[in-house]
C-alpha positions as CSV (number, residue, x, y, z in Angstrom):
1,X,123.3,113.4,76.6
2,X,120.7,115.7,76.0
3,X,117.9,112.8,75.4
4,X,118.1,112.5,78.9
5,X,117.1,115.8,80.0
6,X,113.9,118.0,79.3
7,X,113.7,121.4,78.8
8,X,112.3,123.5,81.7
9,X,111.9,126.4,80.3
10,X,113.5,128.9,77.6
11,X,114.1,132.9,78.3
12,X,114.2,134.5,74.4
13,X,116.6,137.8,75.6
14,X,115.9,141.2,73.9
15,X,117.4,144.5,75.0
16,X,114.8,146.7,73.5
17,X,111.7,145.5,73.6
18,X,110.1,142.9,76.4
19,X,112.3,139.6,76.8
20,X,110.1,136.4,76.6
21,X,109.4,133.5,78.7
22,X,108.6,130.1,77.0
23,X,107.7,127.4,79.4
24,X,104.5,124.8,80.0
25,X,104.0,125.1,76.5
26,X,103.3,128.5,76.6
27,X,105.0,131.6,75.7
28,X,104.8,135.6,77.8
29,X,106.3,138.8,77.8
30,X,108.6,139.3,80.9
31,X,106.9,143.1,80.8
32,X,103.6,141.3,81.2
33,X,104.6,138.2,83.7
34,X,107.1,139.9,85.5
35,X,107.1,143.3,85.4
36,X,109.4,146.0,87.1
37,X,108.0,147.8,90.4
38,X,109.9,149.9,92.7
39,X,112.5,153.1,92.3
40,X,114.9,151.7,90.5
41,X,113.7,148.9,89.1
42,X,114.5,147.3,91.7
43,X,112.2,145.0,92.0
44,X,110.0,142.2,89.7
45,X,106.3,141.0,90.8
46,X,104.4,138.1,89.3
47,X,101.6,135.4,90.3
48,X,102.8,132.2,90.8
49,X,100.9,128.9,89.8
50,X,98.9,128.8,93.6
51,X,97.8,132.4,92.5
52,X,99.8,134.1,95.2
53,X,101.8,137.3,94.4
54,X,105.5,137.2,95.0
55,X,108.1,139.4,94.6
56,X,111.7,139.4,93.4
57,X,113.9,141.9,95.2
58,X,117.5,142.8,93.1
59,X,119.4,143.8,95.9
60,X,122.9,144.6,95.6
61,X,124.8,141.3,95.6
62,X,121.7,139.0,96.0
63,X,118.1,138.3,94.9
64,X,115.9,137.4,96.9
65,X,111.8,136.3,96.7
66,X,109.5,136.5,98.8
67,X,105.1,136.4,99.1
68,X,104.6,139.8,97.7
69,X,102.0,140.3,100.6
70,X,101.4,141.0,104.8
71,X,103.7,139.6,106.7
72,X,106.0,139.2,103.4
73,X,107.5,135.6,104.3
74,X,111.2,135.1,102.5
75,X,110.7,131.9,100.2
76,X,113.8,131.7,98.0
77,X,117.2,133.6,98.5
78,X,120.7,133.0,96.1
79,X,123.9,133.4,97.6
80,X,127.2,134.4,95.7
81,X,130.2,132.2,95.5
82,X,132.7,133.5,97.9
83,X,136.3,132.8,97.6
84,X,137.2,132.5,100.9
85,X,139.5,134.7,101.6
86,X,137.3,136.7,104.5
87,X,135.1,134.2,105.5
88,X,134.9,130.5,104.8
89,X,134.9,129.6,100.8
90,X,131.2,128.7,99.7
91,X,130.0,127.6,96.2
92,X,127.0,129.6,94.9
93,X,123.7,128.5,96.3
94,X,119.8,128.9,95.6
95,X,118.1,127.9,98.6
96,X,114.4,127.6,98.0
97,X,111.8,127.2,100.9
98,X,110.3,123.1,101.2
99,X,106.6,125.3,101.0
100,X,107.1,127.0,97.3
101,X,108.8,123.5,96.2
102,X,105.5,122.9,94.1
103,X,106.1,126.1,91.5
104,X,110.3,124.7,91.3
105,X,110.1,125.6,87.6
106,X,108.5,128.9,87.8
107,X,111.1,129.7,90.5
108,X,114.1,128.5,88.3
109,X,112.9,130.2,85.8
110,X,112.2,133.6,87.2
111,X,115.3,133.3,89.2
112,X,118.0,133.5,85.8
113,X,116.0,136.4,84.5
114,X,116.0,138.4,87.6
115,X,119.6,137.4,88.4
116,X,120.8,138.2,84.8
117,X,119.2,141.8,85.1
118,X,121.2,141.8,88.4
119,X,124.4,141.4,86.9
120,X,123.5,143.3,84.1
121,X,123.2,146.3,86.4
122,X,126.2,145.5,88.4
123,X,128.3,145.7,85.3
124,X,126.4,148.8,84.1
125,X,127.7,150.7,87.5
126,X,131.2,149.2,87.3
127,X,131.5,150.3,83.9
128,X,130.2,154.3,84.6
129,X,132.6,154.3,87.8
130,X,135.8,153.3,85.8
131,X,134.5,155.7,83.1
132,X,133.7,158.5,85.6
């Protein structure tokens, strides 16, 4: 099965030094592609393909990216899984704007990174409240 599929891209994890992108045949330090901006880390910048800056925001419970300039236009936003029980049930969704479709892979991409150091943060706060 996996003849029929190509790699998009490959994220080489590392928890003390800069984590690495490998994609297009080329390979980058998330510190240098991506790197952190805002408070708390909050949030991850980087040039796409067309040369325009965008910008990652790790909010709470979602990430969401947007044109990291004047007016800041929302291109990409994921939404949790929800299990229905306030609410209507919903399976986890990326929805990406028709206008960034063209940098798909960059998006994909830079969306597991910034949504894995999401989580990782989530868990991180969990674990210091049950331990508080």
């Amino acid at each position: 099965m996996r003849d029929q599929f190509d790699v998009l891209g490959e994220i080489e994890w590392h928890t003390f030094v800069s984590s690495k992108f490998r994609y297009h045949g080329t390979e980058v330090k998330t510190a240098e592609f991506i790197p952190k901006r805002g408070l708390w880390d909050r949030k991850r910048v980087f040039t796409g393909p067309d040369g325009r800056p965008y910008r990652w925001d790790l909010k709470s419970r979602v990430v969401v990216l947007s044109r990291d300039d004047k007016p800041r236009t929302e291109v990409a936003c994921f939404h949790r899984a929800t299990l229905g029980i306030i609410g209507r049930k919903r399976k986890a969704t990326l929805e990406v704007s028709p206008e960034v479709a063209h940098m798909m892979d960059t998006i994909i991409v830079t969306f597991i990174y910034v949504e894995q150091l999401r989580r990782n943060k989530e868990q991180a706060s969990k674990r210091a409240a049950a331990s508080a």
